[in-house]
C-alpha positions in Angstrom: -1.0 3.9 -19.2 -3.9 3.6 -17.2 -2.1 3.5 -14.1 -3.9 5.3 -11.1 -2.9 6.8 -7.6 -5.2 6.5 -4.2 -5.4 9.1 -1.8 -6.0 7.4 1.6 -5.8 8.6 5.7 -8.3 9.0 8.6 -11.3 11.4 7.8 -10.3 15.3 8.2 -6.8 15.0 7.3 -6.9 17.5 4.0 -6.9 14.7 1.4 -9.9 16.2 -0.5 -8.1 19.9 -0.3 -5.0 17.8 -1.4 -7.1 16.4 -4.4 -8.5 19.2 -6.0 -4.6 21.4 -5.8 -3.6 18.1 -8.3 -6.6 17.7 -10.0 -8.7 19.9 -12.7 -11.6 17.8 -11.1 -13.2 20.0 -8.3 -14.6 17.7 -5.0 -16.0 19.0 -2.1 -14.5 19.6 0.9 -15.8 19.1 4.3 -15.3 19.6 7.9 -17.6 16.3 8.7 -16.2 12.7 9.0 -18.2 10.6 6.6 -20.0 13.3 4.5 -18.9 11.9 1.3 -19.9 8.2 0.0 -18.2 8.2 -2.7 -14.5 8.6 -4.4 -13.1 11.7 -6.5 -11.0 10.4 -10.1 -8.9 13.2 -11.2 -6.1 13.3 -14.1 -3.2 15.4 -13.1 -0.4 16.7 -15.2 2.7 15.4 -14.3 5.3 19.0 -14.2 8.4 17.9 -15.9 11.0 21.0 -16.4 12.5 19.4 -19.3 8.9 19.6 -21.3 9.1 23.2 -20.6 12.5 23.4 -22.5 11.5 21.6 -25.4 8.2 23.6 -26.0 10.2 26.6 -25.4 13.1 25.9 -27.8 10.3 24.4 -30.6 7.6 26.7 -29.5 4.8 24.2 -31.1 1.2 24.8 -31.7 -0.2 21.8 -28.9 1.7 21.2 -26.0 0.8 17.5 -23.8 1.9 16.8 -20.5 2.4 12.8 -19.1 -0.2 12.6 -16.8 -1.2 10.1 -13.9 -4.7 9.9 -12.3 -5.3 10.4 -8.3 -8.4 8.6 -7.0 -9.2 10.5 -3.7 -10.8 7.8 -1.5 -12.6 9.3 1.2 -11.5 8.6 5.0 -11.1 5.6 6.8 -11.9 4.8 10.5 -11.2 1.9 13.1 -13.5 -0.9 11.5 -13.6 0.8 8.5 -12.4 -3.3 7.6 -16.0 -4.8 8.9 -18.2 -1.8 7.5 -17.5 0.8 10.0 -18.2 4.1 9.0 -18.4 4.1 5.0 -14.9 2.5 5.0 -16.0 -0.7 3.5 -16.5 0.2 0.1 -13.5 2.1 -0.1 -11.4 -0.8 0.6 -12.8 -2.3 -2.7 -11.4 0.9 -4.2 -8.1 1.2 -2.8 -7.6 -2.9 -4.0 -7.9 -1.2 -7.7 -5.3 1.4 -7.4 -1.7 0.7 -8.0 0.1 2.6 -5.3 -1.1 4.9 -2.5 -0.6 8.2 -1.1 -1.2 8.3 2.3 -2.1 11.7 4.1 -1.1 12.4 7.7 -2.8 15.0 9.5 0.2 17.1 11.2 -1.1 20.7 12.0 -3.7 21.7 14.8 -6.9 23.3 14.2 -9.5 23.7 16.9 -12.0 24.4 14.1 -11.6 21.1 12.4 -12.2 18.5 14.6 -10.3 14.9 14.9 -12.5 11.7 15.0 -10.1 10.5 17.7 -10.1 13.8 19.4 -6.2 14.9 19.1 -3.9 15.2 16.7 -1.7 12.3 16.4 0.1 11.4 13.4 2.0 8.0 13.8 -1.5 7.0 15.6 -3.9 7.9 12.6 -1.1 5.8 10.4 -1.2 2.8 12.5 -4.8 3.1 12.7 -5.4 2.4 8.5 -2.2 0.4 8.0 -4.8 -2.1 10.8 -7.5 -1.6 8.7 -5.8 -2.7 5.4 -3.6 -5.5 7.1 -7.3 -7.0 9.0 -8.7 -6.8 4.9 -5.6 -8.5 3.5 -5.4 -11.4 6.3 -9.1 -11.9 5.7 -7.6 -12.3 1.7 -5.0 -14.9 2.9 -6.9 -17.0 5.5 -9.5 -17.7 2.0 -6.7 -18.6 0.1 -5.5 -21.1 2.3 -8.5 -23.0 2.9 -8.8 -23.4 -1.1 -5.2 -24.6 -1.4 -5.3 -27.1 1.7 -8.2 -28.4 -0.2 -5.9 -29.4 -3.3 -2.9 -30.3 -1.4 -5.1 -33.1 0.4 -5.4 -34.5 -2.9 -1.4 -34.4 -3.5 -0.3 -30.9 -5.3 2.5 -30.4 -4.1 2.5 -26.8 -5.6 -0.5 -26.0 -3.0 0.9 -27.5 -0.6 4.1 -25.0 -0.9 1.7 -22.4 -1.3 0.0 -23.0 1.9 3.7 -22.4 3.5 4.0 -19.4 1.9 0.4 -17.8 2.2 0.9 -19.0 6.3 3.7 -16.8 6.2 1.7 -13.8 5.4 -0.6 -14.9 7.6 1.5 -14.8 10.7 3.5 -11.5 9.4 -0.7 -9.8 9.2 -1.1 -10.9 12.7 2.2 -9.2 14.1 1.0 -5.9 12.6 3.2 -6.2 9.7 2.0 -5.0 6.5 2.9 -7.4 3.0 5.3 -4.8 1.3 7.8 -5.2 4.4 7.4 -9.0 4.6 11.5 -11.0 3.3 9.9 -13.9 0.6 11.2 -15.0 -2.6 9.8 -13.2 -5.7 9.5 -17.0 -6.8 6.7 -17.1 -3.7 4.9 -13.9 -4.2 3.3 -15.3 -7.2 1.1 -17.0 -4.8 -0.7 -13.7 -4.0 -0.8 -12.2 -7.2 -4.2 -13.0 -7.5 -5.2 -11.2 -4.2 -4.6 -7.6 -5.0 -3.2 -7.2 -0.9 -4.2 -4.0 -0.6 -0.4 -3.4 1.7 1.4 -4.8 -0.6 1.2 -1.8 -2.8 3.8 0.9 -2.6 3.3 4.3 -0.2 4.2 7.8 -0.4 3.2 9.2 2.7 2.5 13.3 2.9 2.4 15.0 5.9 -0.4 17.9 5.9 0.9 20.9 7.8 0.3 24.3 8.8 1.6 27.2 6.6 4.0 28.3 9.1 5.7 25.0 8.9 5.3 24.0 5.4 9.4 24.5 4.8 11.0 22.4 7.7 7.6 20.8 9.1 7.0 20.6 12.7 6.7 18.0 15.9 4.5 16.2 14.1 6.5 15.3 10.8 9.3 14.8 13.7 6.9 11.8 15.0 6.3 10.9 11.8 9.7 10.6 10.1 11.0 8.6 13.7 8.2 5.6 12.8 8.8 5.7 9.1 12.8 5.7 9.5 13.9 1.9 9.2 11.0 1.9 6.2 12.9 3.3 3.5 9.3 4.7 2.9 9.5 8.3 1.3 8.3 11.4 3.1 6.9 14.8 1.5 5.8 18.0 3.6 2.8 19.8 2.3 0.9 22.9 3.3 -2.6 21.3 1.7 -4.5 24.8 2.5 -1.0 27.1 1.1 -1.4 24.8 -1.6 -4.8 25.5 -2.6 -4.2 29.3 -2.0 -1.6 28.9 -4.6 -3.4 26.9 -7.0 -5.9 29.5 -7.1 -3.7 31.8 -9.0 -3.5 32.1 -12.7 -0.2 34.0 -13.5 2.7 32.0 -12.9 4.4 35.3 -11.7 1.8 35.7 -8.9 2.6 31.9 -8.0 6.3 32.8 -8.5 6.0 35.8 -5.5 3.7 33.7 -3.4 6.1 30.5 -3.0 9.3 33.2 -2.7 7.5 34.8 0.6 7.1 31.7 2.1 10.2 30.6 1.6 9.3 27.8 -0.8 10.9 27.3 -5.0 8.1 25.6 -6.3 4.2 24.2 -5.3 4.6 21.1 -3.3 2.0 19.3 -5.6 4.6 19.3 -8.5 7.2 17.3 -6.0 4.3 15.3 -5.2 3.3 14.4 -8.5 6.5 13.4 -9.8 7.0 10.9 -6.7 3.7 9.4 -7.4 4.6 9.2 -11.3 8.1 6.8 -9.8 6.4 5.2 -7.3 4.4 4.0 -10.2 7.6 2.7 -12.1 6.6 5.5 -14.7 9.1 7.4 -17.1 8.9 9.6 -20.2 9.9 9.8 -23.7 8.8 12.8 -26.1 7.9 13.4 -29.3 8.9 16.9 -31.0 7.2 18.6 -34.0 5.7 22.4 -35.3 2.6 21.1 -34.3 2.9 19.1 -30.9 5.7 18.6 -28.6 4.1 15.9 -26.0 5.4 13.8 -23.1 4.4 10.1 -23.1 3.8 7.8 -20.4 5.6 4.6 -20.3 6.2 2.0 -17.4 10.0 1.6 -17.1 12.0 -1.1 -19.2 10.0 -1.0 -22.3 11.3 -1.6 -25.8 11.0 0.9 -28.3 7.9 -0.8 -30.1 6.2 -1.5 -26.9 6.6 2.6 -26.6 5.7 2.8 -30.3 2.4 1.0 -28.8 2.1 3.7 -26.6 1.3 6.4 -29.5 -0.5 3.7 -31.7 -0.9 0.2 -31.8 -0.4 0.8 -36.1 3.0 1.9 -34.4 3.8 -1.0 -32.7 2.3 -3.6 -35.2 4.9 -2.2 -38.1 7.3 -1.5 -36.1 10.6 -1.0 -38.3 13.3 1.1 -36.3 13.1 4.3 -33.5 15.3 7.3 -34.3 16.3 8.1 -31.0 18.3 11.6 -29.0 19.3 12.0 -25.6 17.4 14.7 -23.9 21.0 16.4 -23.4 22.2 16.2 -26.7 18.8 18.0 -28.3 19.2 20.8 -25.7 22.8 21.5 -25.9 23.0 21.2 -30.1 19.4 23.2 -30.3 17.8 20.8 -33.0 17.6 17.7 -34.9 19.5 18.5 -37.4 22.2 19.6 -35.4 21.8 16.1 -33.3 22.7 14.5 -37.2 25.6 16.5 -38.1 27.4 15.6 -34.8 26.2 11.7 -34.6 24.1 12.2 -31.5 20.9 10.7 -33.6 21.1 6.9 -33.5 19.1 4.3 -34.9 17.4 1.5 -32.4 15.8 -1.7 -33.2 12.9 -4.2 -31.5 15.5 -4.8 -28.5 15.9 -0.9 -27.0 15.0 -0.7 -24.2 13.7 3.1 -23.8 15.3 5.5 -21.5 13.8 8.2 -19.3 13.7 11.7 -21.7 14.5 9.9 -25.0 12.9 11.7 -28.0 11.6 9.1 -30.0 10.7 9.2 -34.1 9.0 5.9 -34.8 9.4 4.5 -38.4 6.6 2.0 -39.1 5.2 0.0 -41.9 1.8 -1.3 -41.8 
């Protein structure tokens, strides 16, 4: 889909260590603010329990997972808006992503020092959301000066659209960030153009200590108290347990590892799967011998618009999708089966595709 994740937060906060637990692509940590100019792409597998069940029920030769890609943007600073720091650049690649996961430093480590010089979640968040609300306003004020330029020769569309961009403007300036402003979707098409860099939807992780990777610690406390009224959702991670686990091949090993500290399964995989919503992402599969795969599909599309997704031949010829429920195929135990008992329906141009449908596209081209 083409659909891509940003890692963002204040220098030293364990987004790179984050990074490279998600991603086969390996990026250099460091313990120096600033010491990377440049941002890590990734593609990460997206663990989905139910593609376990189907491989192990068809037991096919190729197995593909959906997959989403992290870009890990390296850390911002106060300023990091006017060129502070290396932070300018980055802004430009946060604009490109379509939803952001924000790290929050939340354990103490006297070897790994804090630009600010103490730990101080909530502070660190405040400290980018100002950064990417002082880049967005700078968006806005632009745009109004263009459209008061047409609405002096009569549009009355600009001149609305100066109203509604001055609303932006004035919810920037109260340290409010554009997701959280109350508009009419009618108005927002008056910043479509601007890529607001706030206005994209957050997942924020809270990086903590082994020893408090199951219930968190005062930090997360601080943390979940700001975020409350936000509706914003919240994941504890261990970025450093994370890696540790990450490093071992044999699921069993992982298995034992997660058991003694008390946790069922990597916190990456939970993470994943929120960043794979938070994009509006779902699945549908295709089973066979040869391949059982997972495909990637933003929610609400139509069966041909998902045939699209496996080949545009698929979409262009589209003639009907033979559809089962995820359910059905697991309890029956094949397609066959899915026949015999009327759980196999067909679906035309109009179906609108549901998360875990297995999909058989007939086509004619």
């Amino acid at each position: 889909m083409g659909l891509q994740c940003g890692i963002i937060g204040i220098t030293n906060t364990g987004k790179t260590t984050l990074f490279n637990c998600l991603s086969e692509t390996k990026a250099v940590a460091s313990n120096f603010a600033f010491s990377t100019n440049k941002s890590n792409i990734g593609v990460v597998n997206v663990r989905d329990p139910r593609l376990d069940k189907l491989v192990e029920m068809e037991k096919p030769l190729k197995t593909v997972p959906a997959t989403v890609d992290i870009l890990d943007i390296p850390g911002l600073t106060k300023g990091s808006s006017k060129g502070e720091g290396v932070g300018n650049q980055f802004l430009s690649d946060i604009r490109n992503t379509d939803a952001l996961i924000h790290v929050l430093r939340c354990f103490d480590d006297e070897n790994l020092s804090h630009v600010d010089g103490s730990v101080d979640p909530v502070r660190d968040m405040e400290t980018v959301d100002l950064e990417l609300q002082v880049k967005d306003l700078e968006s806005v004020e632009k745009k109004i000066i263009r459209l008061e330029k047409l609405a002096k020769t009569g549009d009355k569309d600009a001149r609305h659209g100066v109203e509604v961009l001055k609303l932006y403007k004035d919810h920037f300036e109260s340290f409010q960030s554009a997701r959280s402003i109350n508009i009419s979707e009618s108005d927002k098409k008056y910043i479509d153009d601007l890529a607001l860099l706030t206005n994209k939807p957050v997942l924020y992780v809270c990086n903590v200590d082994e020893a408090s990777a199951v219930s968190g610690n005062k930090y997360t406390e601080r943390v979940k108290e700001a975020l409350k009224d936000s509706g914003a959702e919240i994941l504890i991670i261990a970025a450093g347990l994370e890696s540790d686990i990450a490093e071992l091949e044999d699921p069993e090993d992982q298995k034992a590892f997660l058991a003694d500290v008390g946790l069922t399964e990597p916190g990456v995989n939970r993470l994943v799967r929120s960043a794979y919503s938070m994009l509006n992402l779902q699945s549908f599969f295709t089973v066979g011998p040869k391949e059982v795969r997972a495909w990637t599909i933003k929610k609400g599309m139509t069966a041909p618009q998902a045939a699209g997704v496996i080949h545009s031949d698929l979409e262009r010829g589209f003639i009907r999708a033979e559809t089962i429920k995820y359910n059905d195929y697991v309890t029956l135990g094949s397609e066959h089966a899915c026949k015999e008992k009327g759980k196999l329906a067909l679906e035309g141009k109009n179906y609108v595709v549901q998360d875990g449908d297995l999909l058989n596209i007939r086509f004619n081209v």
